[in-house]
N, C-alpha and C positions, 0 to 999 in steps of 0.2 A: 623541523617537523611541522606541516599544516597544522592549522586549528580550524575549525569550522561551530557553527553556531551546532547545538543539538537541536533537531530538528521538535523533539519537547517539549522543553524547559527553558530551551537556547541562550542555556550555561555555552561556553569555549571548551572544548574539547579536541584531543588530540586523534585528528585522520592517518592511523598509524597502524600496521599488527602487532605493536604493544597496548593498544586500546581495543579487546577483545567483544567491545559493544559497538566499535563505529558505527554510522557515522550518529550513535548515541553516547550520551556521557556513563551513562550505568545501564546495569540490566533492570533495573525498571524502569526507566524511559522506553527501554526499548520492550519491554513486556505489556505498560499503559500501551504505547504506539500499537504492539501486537493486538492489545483488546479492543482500541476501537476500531482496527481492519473488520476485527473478527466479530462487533457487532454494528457493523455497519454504520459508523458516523461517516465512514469516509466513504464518499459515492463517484466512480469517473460518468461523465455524462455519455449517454448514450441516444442515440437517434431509433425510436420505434423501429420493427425491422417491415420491409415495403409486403404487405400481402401478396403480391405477385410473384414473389421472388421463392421458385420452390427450394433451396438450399433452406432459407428461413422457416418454411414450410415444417419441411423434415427437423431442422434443428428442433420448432417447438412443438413437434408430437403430431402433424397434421396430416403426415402421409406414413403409413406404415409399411 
């Protein structure tokens, strides 16, 4: 059976469906991990969108 680090606390953990939290060691790593999705510690970088571009336009409320 794999082991893999928890991506938390990065205890050894089993990557298995007998380990009903993969790829976390318990359900509160994986509920800490849920709360900093969900306040925002974790950011993917993103590139300004081109003002030109009307798709970008429309996406942020510019053309109705």
């Amino acid at each position: 059976m794999p082991e893999v680090s928890c991506p938390r606390c990065k205890a050894l953990c089993a990557y298995a469906p007998s380990n009903p939290y993969r790829p976390f060691c318990s359900e509160r790593c994986k509920h800490l991990d849920w709360g900093a999705w969900a306040n925002e510690a974790y950011r993917l970088e993103a590139s300004p969108p081109d003002p030109d571009d009307e798709a970008a336009k429309h996406e942020l409320g510019g053309l109705n």
